[in-house]
C-alpha positions as CSV (number, residue, x, y, z in Angstrom):
1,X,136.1,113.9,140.5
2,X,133.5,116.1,141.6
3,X,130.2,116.9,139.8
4,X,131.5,120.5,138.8
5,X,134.5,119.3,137.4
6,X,132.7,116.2,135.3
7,X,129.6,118.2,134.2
8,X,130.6,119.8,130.6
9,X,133.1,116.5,130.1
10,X,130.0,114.5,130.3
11,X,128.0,117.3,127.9
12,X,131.1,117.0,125.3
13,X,130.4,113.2,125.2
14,X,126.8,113.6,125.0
15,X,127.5,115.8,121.7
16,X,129.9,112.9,120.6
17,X,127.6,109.9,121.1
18,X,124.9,112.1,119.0
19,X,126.9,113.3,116.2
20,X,128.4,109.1,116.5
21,X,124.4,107.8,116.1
22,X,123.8,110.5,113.3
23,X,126.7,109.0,111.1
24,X,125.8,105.4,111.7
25,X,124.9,103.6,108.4
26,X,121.7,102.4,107.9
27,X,121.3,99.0,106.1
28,X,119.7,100.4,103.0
29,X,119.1,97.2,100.7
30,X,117.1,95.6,104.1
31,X,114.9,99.1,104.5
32,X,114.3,98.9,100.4
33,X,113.2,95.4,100.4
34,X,110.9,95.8,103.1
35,X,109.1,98.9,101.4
36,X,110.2,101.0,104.3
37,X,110.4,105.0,103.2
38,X,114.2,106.2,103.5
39,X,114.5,109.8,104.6
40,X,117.8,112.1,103.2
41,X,118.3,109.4,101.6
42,X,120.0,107.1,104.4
43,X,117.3,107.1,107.5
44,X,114.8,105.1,107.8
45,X,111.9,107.3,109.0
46,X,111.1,105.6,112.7
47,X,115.5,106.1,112.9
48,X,115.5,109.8,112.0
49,X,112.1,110.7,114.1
50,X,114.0,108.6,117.3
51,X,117.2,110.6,116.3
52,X,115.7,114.2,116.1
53,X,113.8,113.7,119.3
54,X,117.2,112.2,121.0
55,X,119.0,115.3,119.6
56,X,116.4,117.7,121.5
57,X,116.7,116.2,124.9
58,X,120.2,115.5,124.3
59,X,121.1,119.2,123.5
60,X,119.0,119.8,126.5
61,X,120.6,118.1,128.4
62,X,123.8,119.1,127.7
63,X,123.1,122.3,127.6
64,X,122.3,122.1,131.6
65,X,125.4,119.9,131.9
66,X,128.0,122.7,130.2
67,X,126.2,125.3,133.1
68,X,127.2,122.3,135.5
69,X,123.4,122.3,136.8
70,X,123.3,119.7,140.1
71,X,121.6,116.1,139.2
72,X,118.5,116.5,140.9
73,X,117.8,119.6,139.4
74,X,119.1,118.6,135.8
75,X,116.6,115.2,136.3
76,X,113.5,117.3,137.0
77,X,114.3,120.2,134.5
78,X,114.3,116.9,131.9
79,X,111.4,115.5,132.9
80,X,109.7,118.4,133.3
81,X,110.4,119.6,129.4
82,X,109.5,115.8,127.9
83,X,106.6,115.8,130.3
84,X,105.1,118.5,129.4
85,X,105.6,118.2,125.8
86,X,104.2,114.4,125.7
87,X,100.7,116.1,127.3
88,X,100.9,118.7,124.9
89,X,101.5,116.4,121.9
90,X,98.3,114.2,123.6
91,X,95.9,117.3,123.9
92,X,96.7,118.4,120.6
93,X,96.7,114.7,118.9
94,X,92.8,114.0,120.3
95,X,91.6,117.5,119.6
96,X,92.5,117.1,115.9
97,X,90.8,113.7,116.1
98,X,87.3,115.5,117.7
99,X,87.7,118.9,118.1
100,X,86.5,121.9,115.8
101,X,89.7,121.1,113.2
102,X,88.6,117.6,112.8
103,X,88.8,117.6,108.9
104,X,87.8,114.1,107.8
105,X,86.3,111.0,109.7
106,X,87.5,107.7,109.9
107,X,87.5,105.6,106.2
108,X,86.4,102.8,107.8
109,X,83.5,102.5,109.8
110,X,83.9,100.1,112.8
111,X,80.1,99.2,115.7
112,X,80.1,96.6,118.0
113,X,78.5,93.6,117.0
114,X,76.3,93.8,119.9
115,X,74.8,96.9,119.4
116,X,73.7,95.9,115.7
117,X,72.8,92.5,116.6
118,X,71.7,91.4,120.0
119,X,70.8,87.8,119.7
120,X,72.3,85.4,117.1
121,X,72.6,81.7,116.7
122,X,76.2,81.9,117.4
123,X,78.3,83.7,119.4
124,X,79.0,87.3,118.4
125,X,82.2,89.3,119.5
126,X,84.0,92.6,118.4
127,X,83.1,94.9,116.0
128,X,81.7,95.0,112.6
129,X,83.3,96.9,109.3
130,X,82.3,98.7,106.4
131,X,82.9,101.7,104.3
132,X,81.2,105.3,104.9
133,X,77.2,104.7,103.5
134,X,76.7,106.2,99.5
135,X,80.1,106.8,99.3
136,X,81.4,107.6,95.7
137,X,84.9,108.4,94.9
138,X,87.2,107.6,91.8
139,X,91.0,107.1,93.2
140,X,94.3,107.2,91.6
141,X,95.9,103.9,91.2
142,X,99.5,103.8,90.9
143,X,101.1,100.2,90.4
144,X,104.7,101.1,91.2
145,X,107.1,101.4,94.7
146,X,105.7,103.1,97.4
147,X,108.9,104.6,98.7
148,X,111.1,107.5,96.8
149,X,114.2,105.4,97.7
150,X,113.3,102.5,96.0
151,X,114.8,99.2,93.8
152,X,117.8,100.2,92.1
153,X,116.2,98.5,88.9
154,X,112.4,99.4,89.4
155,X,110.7,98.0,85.9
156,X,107.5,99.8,85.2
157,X,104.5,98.5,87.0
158,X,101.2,98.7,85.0
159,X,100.1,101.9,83.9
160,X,98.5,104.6,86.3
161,X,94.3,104.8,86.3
162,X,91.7,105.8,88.0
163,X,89.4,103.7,89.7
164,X,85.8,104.2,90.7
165,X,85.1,103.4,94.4
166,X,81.3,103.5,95.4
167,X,78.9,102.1,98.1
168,X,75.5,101.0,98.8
169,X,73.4,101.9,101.7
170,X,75.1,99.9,104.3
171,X,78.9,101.1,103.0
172,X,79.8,98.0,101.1
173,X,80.8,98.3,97.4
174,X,77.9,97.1,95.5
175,X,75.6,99.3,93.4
176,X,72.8,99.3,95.9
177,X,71.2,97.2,98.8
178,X,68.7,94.4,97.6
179,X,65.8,93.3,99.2
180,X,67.3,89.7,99.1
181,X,70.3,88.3,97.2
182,X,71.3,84.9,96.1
183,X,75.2,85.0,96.7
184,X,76.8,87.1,99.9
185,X,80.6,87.4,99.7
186,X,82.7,87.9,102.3
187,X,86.2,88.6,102.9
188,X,89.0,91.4,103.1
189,X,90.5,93.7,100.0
190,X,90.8,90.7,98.0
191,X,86.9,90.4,97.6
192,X,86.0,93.9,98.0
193,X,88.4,94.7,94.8
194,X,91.0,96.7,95.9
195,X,93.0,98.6,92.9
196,X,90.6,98.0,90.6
197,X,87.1,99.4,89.2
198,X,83.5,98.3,90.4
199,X,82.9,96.9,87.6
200,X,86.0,94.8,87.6
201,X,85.6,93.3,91.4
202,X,85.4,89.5,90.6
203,X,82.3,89.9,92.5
204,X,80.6,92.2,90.1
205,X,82.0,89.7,87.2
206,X,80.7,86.7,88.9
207,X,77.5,88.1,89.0
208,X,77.5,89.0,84.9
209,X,78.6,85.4,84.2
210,X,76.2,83.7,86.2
211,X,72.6,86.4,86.2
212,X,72.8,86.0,90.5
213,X,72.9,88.3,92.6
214,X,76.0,89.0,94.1
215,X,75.8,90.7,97.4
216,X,79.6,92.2,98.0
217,X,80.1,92.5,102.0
218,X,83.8,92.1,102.0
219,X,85.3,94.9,102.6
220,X,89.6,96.1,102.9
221,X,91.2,95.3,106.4
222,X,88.8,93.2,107.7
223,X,89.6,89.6,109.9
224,X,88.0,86.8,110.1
225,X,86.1,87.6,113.2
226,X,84.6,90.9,111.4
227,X,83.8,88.3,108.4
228,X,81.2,87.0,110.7
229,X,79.9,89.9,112.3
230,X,79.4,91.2,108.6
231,X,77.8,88.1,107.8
232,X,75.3,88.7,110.8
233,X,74.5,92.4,110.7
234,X,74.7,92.9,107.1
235,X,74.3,89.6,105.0
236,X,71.8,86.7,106.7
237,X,69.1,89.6,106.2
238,X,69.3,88.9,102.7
239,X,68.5,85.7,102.8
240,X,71.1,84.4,100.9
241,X,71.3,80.8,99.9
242,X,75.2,80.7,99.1
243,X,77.7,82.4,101.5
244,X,81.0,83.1,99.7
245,X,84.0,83.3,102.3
246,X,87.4,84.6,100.5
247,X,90.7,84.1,102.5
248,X,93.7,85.7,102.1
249,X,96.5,83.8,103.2
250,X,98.7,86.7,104.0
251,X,96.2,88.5,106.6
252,X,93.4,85.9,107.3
253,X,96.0,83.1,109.3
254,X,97.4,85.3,111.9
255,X,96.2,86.2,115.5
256,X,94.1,89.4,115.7
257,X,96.5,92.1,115.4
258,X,94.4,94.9,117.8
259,X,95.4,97.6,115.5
260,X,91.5,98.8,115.8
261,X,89.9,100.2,119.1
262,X,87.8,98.0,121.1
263,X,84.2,98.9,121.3
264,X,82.7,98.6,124.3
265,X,80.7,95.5,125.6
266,X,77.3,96.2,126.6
267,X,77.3,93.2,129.0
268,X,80.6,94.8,130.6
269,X,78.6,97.8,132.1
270,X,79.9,101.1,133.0
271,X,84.0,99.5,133.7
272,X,83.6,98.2,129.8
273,X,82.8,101.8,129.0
274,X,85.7,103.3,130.3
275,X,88.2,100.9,129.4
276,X,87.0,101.1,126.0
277,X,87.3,105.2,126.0
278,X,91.0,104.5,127.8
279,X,91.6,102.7,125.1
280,X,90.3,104.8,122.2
281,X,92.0,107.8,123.9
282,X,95.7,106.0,124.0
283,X,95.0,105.4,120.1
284,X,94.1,108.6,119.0
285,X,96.6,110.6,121.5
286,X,99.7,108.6,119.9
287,X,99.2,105.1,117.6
288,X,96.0,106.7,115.8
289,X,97.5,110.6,115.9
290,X,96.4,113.0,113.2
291,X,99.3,115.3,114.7
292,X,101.5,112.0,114.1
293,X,100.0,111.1,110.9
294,X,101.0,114.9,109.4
295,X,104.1,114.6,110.2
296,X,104.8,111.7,108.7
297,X,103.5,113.3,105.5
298,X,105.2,115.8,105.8
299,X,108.3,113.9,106.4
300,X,108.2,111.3,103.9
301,X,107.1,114.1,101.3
302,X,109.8,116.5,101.7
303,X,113.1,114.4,103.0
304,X,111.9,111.4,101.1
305,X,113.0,112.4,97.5
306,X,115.9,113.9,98.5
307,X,119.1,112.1,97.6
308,X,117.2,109.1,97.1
309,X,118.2,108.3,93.7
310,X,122.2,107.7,95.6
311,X,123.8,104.4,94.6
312,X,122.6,101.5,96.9
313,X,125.3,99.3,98.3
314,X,125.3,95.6,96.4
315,X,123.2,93.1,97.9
316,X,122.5,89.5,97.1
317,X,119.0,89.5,98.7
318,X,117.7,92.7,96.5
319,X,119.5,92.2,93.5
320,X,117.4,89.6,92.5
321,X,114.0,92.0,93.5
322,X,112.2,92.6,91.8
323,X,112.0,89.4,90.3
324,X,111.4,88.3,86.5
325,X,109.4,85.9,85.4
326,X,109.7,84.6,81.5
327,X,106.4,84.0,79.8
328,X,105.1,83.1,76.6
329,X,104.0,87.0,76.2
330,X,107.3,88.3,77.5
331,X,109.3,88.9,80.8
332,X,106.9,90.1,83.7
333,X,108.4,91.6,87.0
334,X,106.7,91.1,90.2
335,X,108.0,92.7,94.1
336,X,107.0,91.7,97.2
337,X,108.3,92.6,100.6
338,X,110.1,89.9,102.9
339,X,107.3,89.5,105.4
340,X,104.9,88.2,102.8
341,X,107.2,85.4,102.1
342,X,108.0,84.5,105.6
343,X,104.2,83.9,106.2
344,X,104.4,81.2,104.0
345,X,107.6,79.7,106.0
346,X,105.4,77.6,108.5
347,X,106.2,74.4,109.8
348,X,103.1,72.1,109.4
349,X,103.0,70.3,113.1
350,X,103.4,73.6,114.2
351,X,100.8,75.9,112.0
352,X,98.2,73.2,113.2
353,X,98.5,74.0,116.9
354,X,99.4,77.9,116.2
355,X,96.6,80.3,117.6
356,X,97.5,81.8,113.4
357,X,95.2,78.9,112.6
358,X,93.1,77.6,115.6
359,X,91.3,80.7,116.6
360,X,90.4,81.6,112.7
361,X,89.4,77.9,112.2
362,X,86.7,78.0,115.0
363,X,85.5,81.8,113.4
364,X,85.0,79.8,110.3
365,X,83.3,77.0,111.7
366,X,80.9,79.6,113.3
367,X,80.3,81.7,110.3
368,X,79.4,77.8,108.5
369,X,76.9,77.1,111.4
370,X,75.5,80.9,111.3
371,X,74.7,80.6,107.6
372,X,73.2,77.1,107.7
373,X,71.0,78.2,110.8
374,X,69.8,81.1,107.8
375,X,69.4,78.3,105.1
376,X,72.5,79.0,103.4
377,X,75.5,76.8,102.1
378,X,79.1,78.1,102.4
379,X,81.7,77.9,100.2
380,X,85.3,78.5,101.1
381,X,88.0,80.4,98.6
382,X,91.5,79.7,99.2
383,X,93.4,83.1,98.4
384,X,97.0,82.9,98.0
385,X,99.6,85.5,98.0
386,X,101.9,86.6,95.3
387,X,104.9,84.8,96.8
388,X,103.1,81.9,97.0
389,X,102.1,81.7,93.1
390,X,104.9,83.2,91.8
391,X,107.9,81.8,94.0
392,X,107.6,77.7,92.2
393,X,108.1,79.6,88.4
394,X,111.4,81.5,89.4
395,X,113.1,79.1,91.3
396,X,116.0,78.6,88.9
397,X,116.4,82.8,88.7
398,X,116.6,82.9,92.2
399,X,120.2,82.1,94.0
400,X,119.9,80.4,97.2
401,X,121.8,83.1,99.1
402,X,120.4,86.2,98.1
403,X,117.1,84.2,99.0
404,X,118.3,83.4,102.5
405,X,119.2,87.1,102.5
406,X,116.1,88.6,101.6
407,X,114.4,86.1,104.2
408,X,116.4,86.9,106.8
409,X,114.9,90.6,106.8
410,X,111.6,89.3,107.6
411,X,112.9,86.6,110.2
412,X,116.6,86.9,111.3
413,X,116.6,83.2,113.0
414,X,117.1,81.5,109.6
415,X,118.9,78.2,108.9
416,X,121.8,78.4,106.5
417,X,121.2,79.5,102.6
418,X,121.5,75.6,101.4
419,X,119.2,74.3,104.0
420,X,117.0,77.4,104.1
421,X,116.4,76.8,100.1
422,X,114.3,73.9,99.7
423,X,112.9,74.1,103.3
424,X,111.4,77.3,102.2
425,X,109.5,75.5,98.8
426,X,108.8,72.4,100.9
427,X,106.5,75.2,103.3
428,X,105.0,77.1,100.8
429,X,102.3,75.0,100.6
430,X,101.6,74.4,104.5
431,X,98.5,76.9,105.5
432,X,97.3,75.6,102.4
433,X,97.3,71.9,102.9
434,X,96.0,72.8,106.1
435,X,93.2,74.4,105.3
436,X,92.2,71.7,102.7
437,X,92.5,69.1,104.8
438,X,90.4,70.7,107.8
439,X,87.4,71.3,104.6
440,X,87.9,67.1,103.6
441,X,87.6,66.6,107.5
442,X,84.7,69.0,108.2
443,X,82.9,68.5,104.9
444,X,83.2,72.0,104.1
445,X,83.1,72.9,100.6
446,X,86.3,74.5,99.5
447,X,88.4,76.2,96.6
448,X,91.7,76.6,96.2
449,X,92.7,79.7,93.4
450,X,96.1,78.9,93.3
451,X,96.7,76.4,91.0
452,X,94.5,78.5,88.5
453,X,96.8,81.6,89.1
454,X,99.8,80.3,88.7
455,X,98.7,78.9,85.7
456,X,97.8,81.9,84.2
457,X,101.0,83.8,85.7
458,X,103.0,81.2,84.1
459,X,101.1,81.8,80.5
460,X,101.7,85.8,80.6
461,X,98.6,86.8,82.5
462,X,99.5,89.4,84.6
463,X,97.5,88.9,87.7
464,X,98.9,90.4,90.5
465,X,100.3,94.1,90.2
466,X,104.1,94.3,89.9
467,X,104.3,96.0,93.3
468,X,101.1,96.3,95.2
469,X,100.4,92.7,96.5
470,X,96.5,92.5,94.9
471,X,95.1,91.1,91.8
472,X,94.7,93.2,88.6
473,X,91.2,93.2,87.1
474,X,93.2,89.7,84.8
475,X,93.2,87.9,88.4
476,X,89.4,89.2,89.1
477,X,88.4,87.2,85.9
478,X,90.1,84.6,86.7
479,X,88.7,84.5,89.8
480,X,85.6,85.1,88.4
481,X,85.8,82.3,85.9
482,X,86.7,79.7,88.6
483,X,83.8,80.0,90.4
484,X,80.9,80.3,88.1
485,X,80.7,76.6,87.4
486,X,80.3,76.2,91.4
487,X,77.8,78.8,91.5
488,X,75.6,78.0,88.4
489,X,72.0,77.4,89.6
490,X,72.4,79.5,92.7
491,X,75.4,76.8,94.0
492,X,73.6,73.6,93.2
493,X,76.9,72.3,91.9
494,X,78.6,72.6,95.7
């Protein structure tokens, strides 16, 4: 058959594998448990984005097929159109990001370590992190699903506030610098209070309980590598003579994830330069868009409510999400999304030899021998996640296969639901044993909350938020409480 003769077939069947991908069904209980906005009610909104651009080049396309256009021509016409609007979508994404319509900077501020420190008793590497300097802000805190499209039983979270945000001089949230302080604390959104008031960090209540003073570098996002840089541009100067290192269990035991742009070495000369302006470039003209993140605003605001209260097909893994818990003060619901469990779901033999733990165990070891070249003691705070306190109180309310279900959309190479069941308890404690045993090995001093939390989870304290994954300001004081016996006389007890 000649190309004439094929051309608008081909451009009919074009149309038909389009309108075919439009009416696929999405699997709607998976997107819902994973916290994933649904758009229209049925698309997830990575699908519907990949659609609409597919239905662009596809009409395109078709279009040139139906006026039987010759290959070649058809081929460069195509790549000329995407082509040109990729570059356009590039220009336009870094001018937003550092032209004249910049409207806001960065929330995070993110140096290299080298710049800020150039000599250390350890070895420095990366970047540093911290909030914008004398930053005061009061934000609205809403315990309850992110998505329009949500739970088909959603149970009211705790009640809506607002929250005070501030910083010192340096960016961190603490009421101003010191001159010196007894206690620095380090860690991610867990220490820095995230959800919660200043006042009711466990950071700032540690601090009433005790009369030290608490020194708050922790700050939201931050890994285990930025811990230490933190610790050596922002903390040693205070001469501290306790360092407090919280980690999180569900961020702090994984690789670096490179979601943040490289800052350029000093040592790496010129070459380091440009990579690192290659680099910051590719973020902002795609990963990092403004142009990208506006539309997805704009998406999730306008197409998310819309048909998203529709009946969502039976499930066995969601209908058991979110989950209750009985209590001595009532029934208490609690969400989490798959992925948090399945960080829990580590073989031990293997976890010890994963990069997860090996290259964060060295960074602690350093940030130990950095603090006792400053005269300071370290004290380790094991952070669980939700899953990981709650998941031992609602075993019985849980059936085996919507568990293996809900599992399964975090990691898809599962074992069957009646070996995947007690596998799963059997490993909730694994990153956990770990770590404990590498403080008895090392000598380190260490704390584990969970124990604590549970306990008071299992007595009616709601500690955790029903659907954001952090504590309330009930988990900062109890946070709080377990560590100011350890702390009394400046961590003599340690």
């Amino acid at each position: 058959m000649s190309w004439k003769r094929a051309a608008r077939p081909l451009a009919l069947a074009l149309l038909a594998g389009l309108a075919v991908a439009w009416l696929v069904p999405s699997d709607l209980p998976k997107l819902i448990a994973r916290g994933e906005h649904v758009l229209l009610g049925r698309y997830p909104e990575a699908r519907l984005v990949s659609l609409g651009l597919s239905t662009l080049v596809g009409l395109l396309v078709a279009g040139l097929l139906w006026a039987r256009v010759r290959p070649l021509e058809l081929l460069l016409r195509t790549a000329l159109v995407v082509g040109f609007s990729a570059l356009t979508w590039s220009g336009v994404s870094i001018w937003m990001a550092s032209g004249p319509v910049a409207k806001s900077k960065p929330r995070y501020l993110e140096e290299s370590i080298h710049e800020l420190v150039p000599e250390a008793p350890v070895e420095l590497a990366g970047t540093t992190r911290r909030r914008h300097p004398d930053l005061s802000v009061r934000l609205k805190r809403r315990d309850r699903p992110g998505p329009a499209r949500s739970y088909p039983r959603a149970p009211e979270g705790l009640p809506d506030a607002r929250v005070a945000l501030s910083t010192d001089a340096e960016g961190f949230r603490n009421s101003e610098r010191p001159a010196r302080a007894d206690v620095v604390v380090l860690g991610d959104s867990f220490a820095e209070g995230s959800m919660v008031d200043n006042a009711d960090t466990w950071s700032a209540l540690l601090a009433e309980r005790t009369g030290l003073r608490v020194y708050n570098a922790a700050v939201s996002g931050a890994s285990v590598r930025q811990y230490l840089n933190n610790l050596a541009a922002f903390g040693m100067d205070l001469e501290p003579g306790l360092v407090v290192v919280t980690l999180y269990e569900g961020n702090d035991f994984k690789p670096d994830s490179g979601r943040h742009w490289r800052a350029p070495d000093p040592e790496e000369g010129d070459w380091g330069r440009l990579v690192a302006g290659f680099e910051r470039t590719r973020l902002y003209a795609f990963k990092l868009s403004p142009l990208r993140y506006r539309l997805k605003r704009w998406l999730v605001q306008n197409l998310g409510p819309l048909n998203a209260d529709a009946p969502v097909p039976a499930s066995p893994g969601l209908d058991w999400m979110p989950v209750a818990l009985e209590t001595p003060a009532g029934v208490q619901h609690y969400a989490f999304e798959p992925k948090s469990l399945m960080r829990l779901y580590w073989e031990r033999a293997r976890f010890e030899k994963a990069r997860h733990w090996t290259t964060n165990r060295d960074l602690l070891d350093e940030i130990e021998a950095l603090a006792r070249a400053g005269g300071a003691r370290v004290l380790f705070v094991y952070a669980p996640s939700k899953p990981h306190v709650l998941m031992p109180l609602v075993r019985d309310r849980v059936p085996a296969a919507g568990l293996r279900e809900f599992a399964g959309w975090g990691d898809d190479d599962l074992p069957p639901a009646e070996e995947f069941e007690p596998l799963l308890f059997e490993r909730l404690e694994t990153q956990e044993a770990v770590f404990l045993a590498w403080c008895r090995d090392a000598g380190h001093a260490c704390i584990s909350l969970t124990p604590a939390l549970r306990g008071a989870m299992a007595a009616g304290e709601p500690v955790y938020f029903t659907y954001d994954q952090h504590w309330t300001r009930q988990g900062h004081e109890r946070v709080a409480e377990i560590l100011a016996p350890s702390l009394s006389g400046g961590g003599s007890r340690l």
